[in-house]
ChimeraX commands (.cxc) that place a marker at each C-alpha (Angstrom):
marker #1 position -113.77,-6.12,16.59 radius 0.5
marker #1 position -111.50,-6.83,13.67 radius 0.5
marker #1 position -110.72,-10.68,12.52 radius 0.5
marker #1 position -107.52,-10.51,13.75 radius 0.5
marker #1 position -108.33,-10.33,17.05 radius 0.5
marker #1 position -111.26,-12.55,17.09 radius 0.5
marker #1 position -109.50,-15.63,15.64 radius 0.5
marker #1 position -105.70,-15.72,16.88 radius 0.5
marker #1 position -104.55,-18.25,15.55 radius 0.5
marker #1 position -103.24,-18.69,11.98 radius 0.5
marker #1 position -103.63,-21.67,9.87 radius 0.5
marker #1 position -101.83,-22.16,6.43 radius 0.5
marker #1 position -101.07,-25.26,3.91 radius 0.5
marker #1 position -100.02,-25.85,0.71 radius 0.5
marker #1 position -101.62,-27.53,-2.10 radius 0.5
marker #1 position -100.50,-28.59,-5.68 radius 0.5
marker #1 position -101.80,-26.50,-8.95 radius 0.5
marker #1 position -104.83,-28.90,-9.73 radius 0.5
marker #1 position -106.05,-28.73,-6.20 radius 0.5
marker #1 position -105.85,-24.84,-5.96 radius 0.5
marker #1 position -108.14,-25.20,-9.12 radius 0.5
marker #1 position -110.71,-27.47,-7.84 radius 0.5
marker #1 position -110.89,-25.30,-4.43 radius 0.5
marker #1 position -110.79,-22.10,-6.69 radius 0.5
marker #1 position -113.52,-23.20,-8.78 radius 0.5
marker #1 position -115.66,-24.49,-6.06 radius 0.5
marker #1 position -115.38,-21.35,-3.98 radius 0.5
marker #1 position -116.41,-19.50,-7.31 radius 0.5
marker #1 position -119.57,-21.29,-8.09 radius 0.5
marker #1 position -120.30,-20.81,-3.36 radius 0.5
marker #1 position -119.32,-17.08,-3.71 radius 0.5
marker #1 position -116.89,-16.76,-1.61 radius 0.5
marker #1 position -113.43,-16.30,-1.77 radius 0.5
marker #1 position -111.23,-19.34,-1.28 radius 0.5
marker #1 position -110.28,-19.09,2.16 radius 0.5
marker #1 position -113.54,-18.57,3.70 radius 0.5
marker #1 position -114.45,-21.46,1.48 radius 0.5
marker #1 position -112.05,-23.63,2.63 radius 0.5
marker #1 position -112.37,-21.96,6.55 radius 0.5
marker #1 position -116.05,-23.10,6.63 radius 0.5
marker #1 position -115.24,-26.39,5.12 radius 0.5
marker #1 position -112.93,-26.86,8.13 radius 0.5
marker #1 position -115.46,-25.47,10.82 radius 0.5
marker #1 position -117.85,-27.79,9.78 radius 0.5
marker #1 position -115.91,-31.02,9.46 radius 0.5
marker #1 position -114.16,-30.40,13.12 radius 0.5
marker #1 position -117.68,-29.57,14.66 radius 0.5
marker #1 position -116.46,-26.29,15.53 radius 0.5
marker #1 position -118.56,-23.95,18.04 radius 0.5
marker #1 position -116.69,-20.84,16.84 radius 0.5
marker #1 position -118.60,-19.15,13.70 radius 0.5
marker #1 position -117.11,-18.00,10.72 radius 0.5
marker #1 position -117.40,-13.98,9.53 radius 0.5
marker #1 position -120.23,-13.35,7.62 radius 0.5
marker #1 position -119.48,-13.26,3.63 radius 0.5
marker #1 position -120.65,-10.07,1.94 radius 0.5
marker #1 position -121.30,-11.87,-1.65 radius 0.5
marker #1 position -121.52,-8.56,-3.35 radius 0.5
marker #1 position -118.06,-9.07,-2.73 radius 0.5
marker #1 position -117.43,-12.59,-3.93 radius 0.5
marker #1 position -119.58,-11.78,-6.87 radius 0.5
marker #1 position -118.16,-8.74,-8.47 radius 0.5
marker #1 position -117.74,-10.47,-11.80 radius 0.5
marker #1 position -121.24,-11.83,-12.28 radius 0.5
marker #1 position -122.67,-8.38,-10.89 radius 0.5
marker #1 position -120.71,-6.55,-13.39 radius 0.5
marker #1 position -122.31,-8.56,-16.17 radius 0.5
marker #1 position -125.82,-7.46,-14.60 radius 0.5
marker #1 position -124.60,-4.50,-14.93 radius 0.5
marker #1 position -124.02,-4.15,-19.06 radius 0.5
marker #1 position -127.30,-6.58,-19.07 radius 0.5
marker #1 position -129.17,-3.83,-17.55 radius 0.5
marker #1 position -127.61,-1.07,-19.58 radius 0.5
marker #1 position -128.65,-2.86,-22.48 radius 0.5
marker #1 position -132.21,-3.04,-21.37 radius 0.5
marker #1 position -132.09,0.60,-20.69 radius 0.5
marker #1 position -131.10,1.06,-24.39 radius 0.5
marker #1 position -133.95,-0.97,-25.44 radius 0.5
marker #1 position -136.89,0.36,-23.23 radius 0.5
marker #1 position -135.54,4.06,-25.17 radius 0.5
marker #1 position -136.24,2.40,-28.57 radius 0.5
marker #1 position -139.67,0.84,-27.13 radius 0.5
marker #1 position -140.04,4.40,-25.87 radius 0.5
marker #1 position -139.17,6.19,-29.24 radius 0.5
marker #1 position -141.43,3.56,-31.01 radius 0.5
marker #1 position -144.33,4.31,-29.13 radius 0.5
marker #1 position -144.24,8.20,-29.27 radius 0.5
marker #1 position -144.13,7.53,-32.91 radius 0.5
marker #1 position -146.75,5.10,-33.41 radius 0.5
marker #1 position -149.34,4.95,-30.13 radius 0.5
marker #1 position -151.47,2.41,-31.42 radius 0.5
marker #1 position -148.55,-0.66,-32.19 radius 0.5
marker #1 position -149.67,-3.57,-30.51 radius 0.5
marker #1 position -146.23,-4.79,-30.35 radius 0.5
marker #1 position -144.99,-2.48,-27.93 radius 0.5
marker #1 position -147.50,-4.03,-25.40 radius 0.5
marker #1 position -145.41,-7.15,-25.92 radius 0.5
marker #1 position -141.91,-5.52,-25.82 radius 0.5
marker #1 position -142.59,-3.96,-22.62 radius 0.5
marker #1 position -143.74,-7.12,-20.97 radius 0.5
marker #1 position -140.64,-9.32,-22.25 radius 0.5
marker #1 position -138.70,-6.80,-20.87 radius 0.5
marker #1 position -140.51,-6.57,-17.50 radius 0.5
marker #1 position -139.87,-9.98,-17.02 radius 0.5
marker #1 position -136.30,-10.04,-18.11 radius 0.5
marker #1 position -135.40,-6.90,-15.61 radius 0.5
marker #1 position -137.22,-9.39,-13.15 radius 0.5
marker #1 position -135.27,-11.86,-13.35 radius 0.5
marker #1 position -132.16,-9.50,-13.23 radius 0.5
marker #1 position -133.67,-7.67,-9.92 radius 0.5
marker #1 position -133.92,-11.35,-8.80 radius 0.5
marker #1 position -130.12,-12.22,-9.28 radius 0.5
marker #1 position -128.82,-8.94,-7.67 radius 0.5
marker #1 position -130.02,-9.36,-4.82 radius 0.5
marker #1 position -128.91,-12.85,-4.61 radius 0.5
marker #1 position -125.55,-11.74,-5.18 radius 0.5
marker #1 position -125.96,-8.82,-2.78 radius 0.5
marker #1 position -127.35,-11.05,0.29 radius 0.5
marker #1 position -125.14,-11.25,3.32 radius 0.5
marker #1 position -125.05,-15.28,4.24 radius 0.5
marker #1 position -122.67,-17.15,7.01 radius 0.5
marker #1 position -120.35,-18.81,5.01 radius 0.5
marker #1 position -120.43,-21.68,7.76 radius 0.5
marker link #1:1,2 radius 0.2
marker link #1:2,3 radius 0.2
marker link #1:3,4 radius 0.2
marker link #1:4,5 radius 0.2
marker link #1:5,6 radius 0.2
marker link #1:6,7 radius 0.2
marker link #1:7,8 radius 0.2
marker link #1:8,9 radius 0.2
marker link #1:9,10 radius 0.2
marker link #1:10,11 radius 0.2
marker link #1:11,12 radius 0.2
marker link #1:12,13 radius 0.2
marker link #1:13,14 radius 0.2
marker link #1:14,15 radius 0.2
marker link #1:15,16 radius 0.2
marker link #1:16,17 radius 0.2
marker link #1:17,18 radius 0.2
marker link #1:18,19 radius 0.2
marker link #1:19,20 radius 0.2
marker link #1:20,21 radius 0.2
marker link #1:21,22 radius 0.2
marker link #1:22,23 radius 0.2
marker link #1:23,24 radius 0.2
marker link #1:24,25 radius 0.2
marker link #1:25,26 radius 0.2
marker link #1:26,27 radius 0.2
marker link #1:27,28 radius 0.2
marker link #1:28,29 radius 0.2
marker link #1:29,30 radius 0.2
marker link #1:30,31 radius 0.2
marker link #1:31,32 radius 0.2
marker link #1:32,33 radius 0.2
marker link #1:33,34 radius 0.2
marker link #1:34,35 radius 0.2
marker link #1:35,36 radius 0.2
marker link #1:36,37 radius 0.2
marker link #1:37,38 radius 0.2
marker link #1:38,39 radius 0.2
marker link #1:39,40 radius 0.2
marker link #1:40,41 radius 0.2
marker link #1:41,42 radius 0.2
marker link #1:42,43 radius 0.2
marker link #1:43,44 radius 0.2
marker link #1:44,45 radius 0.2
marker link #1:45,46 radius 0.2
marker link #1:46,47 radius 0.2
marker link #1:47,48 radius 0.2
marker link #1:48,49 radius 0.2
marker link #1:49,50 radius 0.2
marker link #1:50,51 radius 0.2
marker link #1:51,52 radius 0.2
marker link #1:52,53 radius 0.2
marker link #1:53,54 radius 0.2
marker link #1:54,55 radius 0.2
marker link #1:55,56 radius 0.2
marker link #1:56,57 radius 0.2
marker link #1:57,58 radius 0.2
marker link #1:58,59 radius 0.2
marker link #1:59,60 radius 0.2
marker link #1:60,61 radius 0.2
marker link #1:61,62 radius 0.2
marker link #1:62,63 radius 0.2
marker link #1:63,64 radius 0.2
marker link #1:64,65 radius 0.2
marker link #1:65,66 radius 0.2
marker link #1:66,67 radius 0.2
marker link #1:67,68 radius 0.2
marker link #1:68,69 radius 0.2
marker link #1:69,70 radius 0.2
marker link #1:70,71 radius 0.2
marker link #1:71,72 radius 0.2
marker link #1:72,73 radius 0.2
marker link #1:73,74 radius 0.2
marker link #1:74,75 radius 0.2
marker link #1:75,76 radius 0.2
marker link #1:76,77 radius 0.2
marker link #1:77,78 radius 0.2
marker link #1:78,79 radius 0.2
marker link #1:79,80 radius 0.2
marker link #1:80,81 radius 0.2
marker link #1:81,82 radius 0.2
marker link #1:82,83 radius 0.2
marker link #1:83,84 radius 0.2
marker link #1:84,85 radius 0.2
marker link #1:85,86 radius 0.2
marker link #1:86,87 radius 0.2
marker link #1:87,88 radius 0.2
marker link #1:88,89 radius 0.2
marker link #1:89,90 radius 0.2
marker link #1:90,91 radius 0.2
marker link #1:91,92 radius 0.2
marker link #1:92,93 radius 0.2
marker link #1:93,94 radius 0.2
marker link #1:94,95 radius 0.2
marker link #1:95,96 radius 0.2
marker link #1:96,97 radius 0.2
marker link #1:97,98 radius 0.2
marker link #1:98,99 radius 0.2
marker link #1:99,100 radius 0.2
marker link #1:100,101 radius 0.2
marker link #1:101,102 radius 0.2
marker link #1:102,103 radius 0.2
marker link #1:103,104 radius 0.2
marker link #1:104,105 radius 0.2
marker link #1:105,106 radius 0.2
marker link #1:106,107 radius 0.2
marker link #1:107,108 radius 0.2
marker link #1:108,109 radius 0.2
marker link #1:109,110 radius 0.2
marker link #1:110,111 radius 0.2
marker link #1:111,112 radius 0.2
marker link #1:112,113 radius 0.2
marker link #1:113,114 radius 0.2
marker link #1:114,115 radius 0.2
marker link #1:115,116 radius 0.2
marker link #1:116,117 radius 0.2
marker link #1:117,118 radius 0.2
marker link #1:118,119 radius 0.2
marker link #1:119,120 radius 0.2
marker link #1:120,121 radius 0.2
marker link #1:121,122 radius 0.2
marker link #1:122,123 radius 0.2
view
């Protein structure tokens, strides 16, 4: 069933240039778009039964998963240098240490995408 139908009724207001701002920047740093930002906000403070759509942050995030994106080209780039120095030189100890910075940093980048990816109720 599409949105439209499920919620009839349309609600709209205006608001001056520093409060789109604030309500832009807020929804940023929730990852959501402004509206179901401000929807939620709206559901919660009227006690409302009915339940917002469900956010798809992969979505909302597109920015911050695009710059996981180069990250994780760039560690692609590097494990082929850590790959080319170790076909050269099989006893470096250093490439033991490499390899497990760079374990940890794709960690922590597997970590963040699926934050951004999770599906959450935005109310």
């Amino acid at each position: 069933m599409c949105e439209k139908n499920r919620f009839p009724h349309l609600v709209a207001f205006r608001v001056d240039e520093p409060t789109h701002t604030k309500l832009t920047t807020v929804a940023e740093v929730a990852g959501m778009p402004v509206g179901i930002w401000v929807r939620a906000l709206v559901l919660k403070a009227v006690d409302s039964q009915m339940r917002a759509p469900k956010v798809r942050r992969a979505a909302a995030n597109t920015v911050q998963l695009h710059a996981i994106l180069e990250e994780l080209k760039a560690q692609g780039r590097n494990l082929n240098q850590i790959a080319r120095a170790a076909n050269a030189n099989p006893g470096a100890a250093q490439i033991a240490a490499d390899v497990a910075l760079m374990r940890a940093s794709l960690e922590a980048l597997i970590s963040c995408i699926l934050d951004l990816l999770r599906i959450e109720d935005d109310a």
